[in-house]
C-alpha positions as CSV (number, residue, x, y, z in Angstrom):
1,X,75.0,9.3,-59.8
2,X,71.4,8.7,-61.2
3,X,70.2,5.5,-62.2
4,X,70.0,4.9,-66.2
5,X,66.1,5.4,-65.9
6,X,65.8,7.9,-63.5
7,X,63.3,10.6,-65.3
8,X,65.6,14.1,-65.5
9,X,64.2,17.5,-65.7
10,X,66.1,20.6,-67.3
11,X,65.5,23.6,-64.9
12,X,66.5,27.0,-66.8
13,X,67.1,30.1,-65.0
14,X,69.0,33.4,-65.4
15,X,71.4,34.8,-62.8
16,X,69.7,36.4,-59.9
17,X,68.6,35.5,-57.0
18,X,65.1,36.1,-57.8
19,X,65.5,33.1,-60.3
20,X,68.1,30.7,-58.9
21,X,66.7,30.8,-55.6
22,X,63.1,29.4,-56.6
23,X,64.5,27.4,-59.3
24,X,66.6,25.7,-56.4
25,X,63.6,25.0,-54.0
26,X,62.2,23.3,-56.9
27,X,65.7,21.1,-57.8
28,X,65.7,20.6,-54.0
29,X,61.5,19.0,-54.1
30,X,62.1,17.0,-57.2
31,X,65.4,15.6,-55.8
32,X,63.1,14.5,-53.3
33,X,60.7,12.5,-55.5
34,X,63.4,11.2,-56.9
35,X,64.2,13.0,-60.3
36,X,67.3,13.9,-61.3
37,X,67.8,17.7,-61.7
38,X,70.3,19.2,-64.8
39,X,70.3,23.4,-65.4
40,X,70.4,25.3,-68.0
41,X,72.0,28.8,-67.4
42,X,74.4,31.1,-69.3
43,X,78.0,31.5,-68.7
44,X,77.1,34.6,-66.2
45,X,75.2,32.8,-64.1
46,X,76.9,29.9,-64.2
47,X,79.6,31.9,-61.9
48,X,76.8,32.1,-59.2
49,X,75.7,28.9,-59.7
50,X,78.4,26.3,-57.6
51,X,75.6,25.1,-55.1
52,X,72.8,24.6,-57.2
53,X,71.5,20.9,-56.6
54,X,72.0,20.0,-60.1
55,X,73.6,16.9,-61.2
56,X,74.9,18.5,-64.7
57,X,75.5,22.2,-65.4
58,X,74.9,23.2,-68.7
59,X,76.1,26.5,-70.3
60,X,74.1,28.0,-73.1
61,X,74.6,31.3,-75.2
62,X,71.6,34.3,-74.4
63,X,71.7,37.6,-74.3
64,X,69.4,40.6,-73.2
65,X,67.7,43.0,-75.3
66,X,70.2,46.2,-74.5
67,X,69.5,48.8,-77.4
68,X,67.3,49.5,-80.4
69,X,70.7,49.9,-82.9
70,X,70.9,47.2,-85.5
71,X,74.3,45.7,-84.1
72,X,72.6,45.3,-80.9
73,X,69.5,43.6,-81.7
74,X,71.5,41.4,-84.1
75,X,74.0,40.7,-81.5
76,X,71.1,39.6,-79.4
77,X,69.7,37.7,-82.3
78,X,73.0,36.1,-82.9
79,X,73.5,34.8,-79.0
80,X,69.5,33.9,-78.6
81,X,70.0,32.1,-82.5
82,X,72.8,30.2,-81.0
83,X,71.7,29.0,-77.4
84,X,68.7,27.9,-79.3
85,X,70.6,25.2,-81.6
86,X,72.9,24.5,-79.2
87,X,70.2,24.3,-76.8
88,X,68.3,21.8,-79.5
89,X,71.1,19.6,-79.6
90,X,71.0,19.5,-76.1
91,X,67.4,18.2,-76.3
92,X,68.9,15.0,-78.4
93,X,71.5,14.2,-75.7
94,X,69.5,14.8,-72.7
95,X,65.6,13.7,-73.5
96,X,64.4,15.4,-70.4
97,X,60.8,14.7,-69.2
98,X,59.9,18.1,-69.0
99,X,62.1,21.9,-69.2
100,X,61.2,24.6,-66.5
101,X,62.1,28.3,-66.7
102,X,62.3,30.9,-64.3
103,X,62.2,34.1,-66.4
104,X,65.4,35.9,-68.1
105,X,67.1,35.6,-71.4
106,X,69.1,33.0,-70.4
107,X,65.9,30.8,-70.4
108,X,64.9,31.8,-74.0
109,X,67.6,29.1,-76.0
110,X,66.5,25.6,-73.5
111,X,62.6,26.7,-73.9
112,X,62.3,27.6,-77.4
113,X,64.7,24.4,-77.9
114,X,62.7,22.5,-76.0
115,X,58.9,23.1,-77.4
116,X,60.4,22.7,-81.1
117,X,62.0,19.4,-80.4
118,X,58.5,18.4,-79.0
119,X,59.4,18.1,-74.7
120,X,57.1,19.4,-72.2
121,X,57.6,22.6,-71.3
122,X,56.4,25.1,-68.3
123,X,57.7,28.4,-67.2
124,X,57.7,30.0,-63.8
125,X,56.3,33.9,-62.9
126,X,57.5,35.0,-59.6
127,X,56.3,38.3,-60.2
128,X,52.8,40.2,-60.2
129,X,53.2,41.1,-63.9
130,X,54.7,39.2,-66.7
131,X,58.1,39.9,-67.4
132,X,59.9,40.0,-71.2
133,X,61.1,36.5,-71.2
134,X,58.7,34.5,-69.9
135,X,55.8,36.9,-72.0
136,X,58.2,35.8,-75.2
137,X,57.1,32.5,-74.2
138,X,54.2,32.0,-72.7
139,X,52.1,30.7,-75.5
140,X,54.7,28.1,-76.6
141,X,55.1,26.1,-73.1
142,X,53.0,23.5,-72.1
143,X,52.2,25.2,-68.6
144,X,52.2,28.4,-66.6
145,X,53.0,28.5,-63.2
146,X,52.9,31.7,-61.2
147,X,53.7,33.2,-58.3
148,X,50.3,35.5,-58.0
149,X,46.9,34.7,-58.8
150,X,45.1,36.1,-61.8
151,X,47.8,37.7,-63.1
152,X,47.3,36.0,-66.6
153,X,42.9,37.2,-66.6
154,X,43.3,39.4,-69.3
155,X,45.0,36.8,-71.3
156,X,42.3,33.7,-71.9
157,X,44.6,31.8,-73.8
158,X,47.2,31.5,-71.5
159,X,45.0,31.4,-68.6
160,X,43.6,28.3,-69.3
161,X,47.0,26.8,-68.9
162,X,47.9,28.8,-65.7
163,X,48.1,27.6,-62.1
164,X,48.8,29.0,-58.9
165,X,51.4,27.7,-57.3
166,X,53.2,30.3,-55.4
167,X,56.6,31.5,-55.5
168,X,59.0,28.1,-54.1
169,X,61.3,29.7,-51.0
170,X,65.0,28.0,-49.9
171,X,65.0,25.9,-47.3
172,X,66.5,28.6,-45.3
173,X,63.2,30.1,-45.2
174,X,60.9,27.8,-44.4
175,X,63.9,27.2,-41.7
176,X,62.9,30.9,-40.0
177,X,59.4,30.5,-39.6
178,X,58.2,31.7,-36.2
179,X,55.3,33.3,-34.9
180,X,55.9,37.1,-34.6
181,X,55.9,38.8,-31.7
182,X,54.8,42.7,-31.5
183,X,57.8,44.6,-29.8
184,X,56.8,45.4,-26.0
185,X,56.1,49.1,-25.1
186,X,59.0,50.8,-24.6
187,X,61.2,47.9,-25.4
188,X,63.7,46.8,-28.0
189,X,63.0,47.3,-31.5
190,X,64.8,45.2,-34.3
191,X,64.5,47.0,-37.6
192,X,66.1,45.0,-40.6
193,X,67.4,47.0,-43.9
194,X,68.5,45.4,-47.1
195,X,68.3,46.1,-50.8
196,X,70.0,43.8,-53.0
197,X,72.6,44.9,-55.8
198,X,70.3,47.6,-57.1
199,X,69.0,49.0,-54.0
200,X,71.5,49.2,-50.7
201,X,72.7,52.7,-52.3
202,X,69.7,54.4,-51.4
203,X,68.8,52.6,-48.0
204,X,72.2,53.6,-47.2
205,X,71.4,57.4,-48.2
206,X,67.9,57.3,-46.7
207,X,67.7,54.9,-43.7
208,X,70.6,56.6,-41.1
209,X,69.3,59.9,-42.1
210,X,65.9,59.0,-41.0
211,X,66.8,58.0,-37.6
212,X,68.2,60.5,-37.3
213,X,65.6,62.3,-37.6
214,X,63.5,60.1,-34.5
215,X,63.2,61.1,-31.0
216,X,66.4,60.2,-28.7
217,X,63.8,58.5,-26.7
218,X,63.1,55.7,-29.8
219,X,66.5,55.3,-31.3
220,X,67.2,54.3,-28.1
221,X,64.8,51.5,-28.8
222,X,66.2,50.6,-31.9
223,X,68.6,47.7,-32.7
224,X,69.2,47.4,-36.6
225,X,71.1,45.3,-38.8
226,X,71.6,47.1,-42.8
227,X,73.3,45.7,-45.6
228,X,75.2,48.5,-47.3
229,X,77.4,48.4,-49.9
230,X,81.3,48.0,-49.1
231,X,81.7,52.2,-50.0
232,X,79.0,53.1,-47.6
233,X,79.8,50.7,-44.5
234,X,82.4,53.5,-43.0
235,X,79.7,56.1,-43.1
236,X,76.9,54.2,-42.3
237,X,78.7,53.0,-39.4
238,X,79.8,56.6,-38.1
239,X,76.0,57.7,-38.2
240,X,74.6,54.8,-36.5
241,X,77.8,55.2,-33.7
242,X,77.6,59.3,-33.2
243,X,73.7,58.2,-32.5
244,X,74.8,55.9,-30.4
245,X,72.2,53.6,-32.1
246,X,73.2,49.6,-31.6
247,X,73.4,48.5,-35.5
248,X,75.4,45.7,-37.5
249,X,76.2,46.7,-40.9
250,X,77.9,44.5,-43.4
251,X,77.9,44.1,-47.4
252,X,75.9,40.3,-47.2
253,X,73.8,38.6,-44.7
254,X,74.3,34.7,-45.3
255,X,71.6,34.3,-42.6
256,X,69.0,36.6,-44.2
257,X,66.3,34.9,-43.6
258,X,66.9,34.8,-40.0
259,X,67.2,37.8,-39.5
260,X,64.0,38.7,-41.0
261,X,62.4,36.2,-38.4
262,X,63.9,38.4,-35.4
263,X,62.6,41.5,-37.0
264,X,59.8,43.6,-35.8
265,X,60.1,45.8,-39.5
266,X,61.7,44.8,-42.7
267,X,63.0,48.0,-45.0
268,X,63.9,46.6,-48.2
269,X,63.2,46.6,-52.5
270,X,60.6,44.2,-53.8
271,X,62.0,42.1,-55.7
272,X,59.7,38.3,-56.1
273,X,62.0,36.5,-53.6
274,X,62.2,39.1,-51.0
275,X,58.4,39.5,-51.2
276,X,58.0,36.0,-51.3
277,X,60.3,35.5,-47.9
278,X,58.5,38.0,-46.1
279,X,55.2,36.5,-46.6
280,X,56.1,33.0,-45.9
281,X,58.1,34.0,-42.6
282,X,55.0,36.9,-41.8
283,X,56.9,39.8,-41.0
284,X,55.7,43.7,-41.8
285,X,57.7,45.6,-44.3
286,X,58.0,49.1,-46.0
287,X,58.9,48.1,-49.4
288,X,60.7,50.5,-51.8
289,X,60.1,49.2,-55.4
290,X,63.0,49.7,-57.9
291,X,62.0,52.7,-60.3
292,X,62.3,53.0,-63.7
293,X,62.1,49.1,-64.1
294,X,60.6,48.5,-68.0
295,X,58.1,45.6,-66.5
296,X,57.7,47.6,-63.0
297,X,57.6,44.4,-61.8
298,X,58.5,45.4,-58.3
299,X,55.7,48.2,-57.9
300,X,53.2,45.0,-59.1
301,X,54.7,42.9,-56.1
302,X,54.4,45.7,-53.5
303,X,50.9,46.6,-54.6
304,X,49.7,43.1,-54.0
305,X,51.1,42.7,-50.6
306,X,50.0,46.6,-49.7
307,X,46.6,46.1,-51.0
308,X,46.2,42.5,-48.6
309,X,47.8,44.9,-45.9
310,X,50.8,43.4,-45.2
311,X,53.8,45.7,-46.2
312,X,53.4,49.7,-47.0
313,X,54.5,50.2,-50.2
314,X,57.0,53.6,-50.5
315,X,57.4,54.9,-53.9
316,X,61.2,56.0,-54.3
317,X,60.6,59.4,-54.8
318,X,58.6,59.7,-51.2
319,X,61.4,57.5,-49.4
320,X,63.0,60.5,-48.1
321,X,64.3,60.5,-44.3
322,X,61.4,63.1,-43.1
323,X,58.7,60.5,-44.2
324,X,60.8,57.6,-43.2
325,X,61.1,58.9,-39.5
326,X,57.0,59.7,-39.3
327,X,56.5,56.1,-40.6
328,X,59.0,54.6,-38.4
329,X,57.9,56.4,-35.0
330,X,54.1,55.7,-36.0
331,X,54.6,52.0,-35.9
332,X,56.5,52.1,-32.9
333,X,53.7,53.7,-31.0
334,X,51.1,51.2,-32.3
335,X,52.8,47.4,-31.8
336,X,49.0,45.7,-32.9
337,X,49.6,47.7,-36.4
338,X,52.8,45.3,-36.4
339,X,50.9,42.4,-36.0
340,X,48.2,42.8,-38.1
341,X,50.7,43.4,-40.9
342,X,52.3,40.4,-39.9
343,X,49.4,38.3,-40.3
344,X,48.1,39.6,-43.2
345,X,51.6,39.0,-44.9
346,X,51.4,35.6,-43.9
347,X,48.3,34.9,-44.7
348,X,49.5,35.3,-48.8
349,X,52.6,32.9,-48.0
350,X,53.1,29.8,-49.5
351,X,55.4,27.5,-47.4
352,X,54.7,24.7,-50.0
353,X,54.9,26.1,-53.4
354,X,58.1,24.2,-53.9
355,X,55.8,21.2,-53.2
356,X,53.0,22.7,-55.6
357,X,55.6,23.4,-58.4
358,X,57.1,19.9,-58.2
359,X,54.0,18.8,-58.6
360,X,52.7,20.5,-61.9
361,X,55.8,19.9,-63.2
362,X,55.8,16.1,-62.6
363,X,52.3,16.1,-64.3
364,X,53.1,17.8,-66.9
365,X,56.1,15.4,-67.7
366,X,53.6,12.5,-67.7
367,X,55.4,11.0,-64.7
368,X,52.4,11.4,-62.3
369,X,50.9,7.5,-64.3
């Protein structure tokens, strides 16, 4: 339990991992320093939030923005309306030295709350473009921090109260870090395949069917571990095994990070976490951004890391098993392509943007006097 006087800080953050898991590096540096940690979430979240280093869990109403129709937007309203009084009371109780968001609706009630009862205030961008929430709230918060550079230029107002932090990784991550090492000619070849919620359906569809299509002589080479979604493991499975290609396949990796270390490719979405990962560890990565996103968030993160040549960045509707097999057998001619991708991946990683965050927010609190 906290002292009486120990400063706290509200953390806000929707359900995914590509919020809770910064918005946990940063609980995890301020716990450090000695501030107490509460979130903010809604009650969907909440469900994925039982090891969050939090001492308090709060539950607020939010909603997203799912139709143009009347009832929906006033449904919306309604939820957003209510999280934000609820959310103000909350302000009364609490008296936090500063609120943090991480992007999603259910940030919307504690922020808003939070800048009309008069508490600092700072949101978090993981991403390479701004997404809904966070743009909703931008120009009411103390403080931006964000993931990439720049990505606020076209914006004066709000980038004069920008700063580069970096995207915070889990412990986990910063756990994995190893040098990489190019595979030896002719020698084993670990290939790593995930996709998250939105994305194992097609890496499941794509990915088998593309070795497939390589040369006996380099699926030989090949050891793989895919995560696939529980109706795909059987078939996944009996494609890898009439190959006779060495694979693990399972719905969840709990050792993700890991995994990535002992990879010599990374096939996977591009969501800010998983680009943020790959950079910090320094591993090369074809990256298939989720389509049809409204923000296109994900193409933004791929871009960045393709342009600094550290992943190649597939657009869905080339990620077919033909070009997958070319790309694949390319890179396993030319191991120094690995490692220049590697490097150049790493070179955009930043190990201590937990550190960098924790920092901005503590002067931005005032607790930095």
């Amino acid at each position: 339990m906290a002292a009486p006087d120990t400063p706290l800080v509200l953390i806000a953050a929707g359900g995914t991992g590509g919020h809770l898991f910064p918005a946990e590096a940063l609980a995890t540096a301020l716990g450090r320093r000695g501030i107490a940690v509460d979130l903010a979430t809604d009650a969907r979240a909440a469900r994925y939030a039982g090891h969050f280093p939090a001492r308090r869990l709060h539950v607020l109403p939010a909603d997203t923005v799912r139709g143009r129709s009347p009832v929906a937007l006033a449904r919306t309203a309604l939820a957003l309306g209510t999280g934000v009084l609820k959310g103000f009371a909350l302000m009364r109780s609490l008296k936090p030295a500063a609120v943090v968001g991480f992007g999603g609706y259910p940030t919307v009630p504690p922020l808003l709350a939070a800048a009309f009862a008069g508490r600092p205030t700072l949101i978090h961008e993981a991403n390479a473009v701004m997404g809904r929430a966070n743009a909703m709230l931008a120009s009411r918060v103390s403080a931006i921090a964000t993931g990439y550079p720049d990505i606020l230029k076209g914006s004066p107002s709000l980038a004069a109260k920008a700063h580069h932090t970096g995207n915070p990784v889990r412990p986990a991550v910063i756990a994995a870090v190893a040098p990489f090492a190019a595979p030896e000619p002719g020698g084993r070849f670990e290939l790593l395949v995930f996709g998250g919620s939105q994305g194992a359906r097609v890496m499941s569809e794509v990915v088998p069917a593309g070795i497939e299509r390589l040369d006996p002589a380099l699926r030989g080479r090949l050891s793989i571990v895919q995560q696939a979604r529980p109706e795909d493991l059987d078939q996944v499975h009996a494609t890898y095994a009439r190959l006779g290609v060495a694979a693990e396949v399972a719905p969840f990796f709990d050792d993700l990070p890991a995994r990535m270390a002992r990879a010599h490719l990374v096939i996977a979405r591009s969501g800010a976490s998983t680009v943020a990962e790959l950079c910090v560890i320094g591993r090369p990565s074809f990256l298939v951004p989720l389509p049809g996103a409204i923000d296109q968030d994900q193409l933004a993160n791929a871009s960045a890391l393709a342009g600094a040549g550290g992943a190649a960045l597939v657009p869905q509707a080339e990620f077919t098993p033909e070009s997958l097999a070319t790309r694949i057998a390319a890179l396993m001619a030319e191991p120094a392509e690995l490692a220049a991708m590697a490097a150049a991946a790493h070179r955009l990683g930043r190990a201590d943007a937990a550190e960098r965050l924790a920092e901005l927010v503590i002067r931005t609190a005032g607790l930095d006097g």
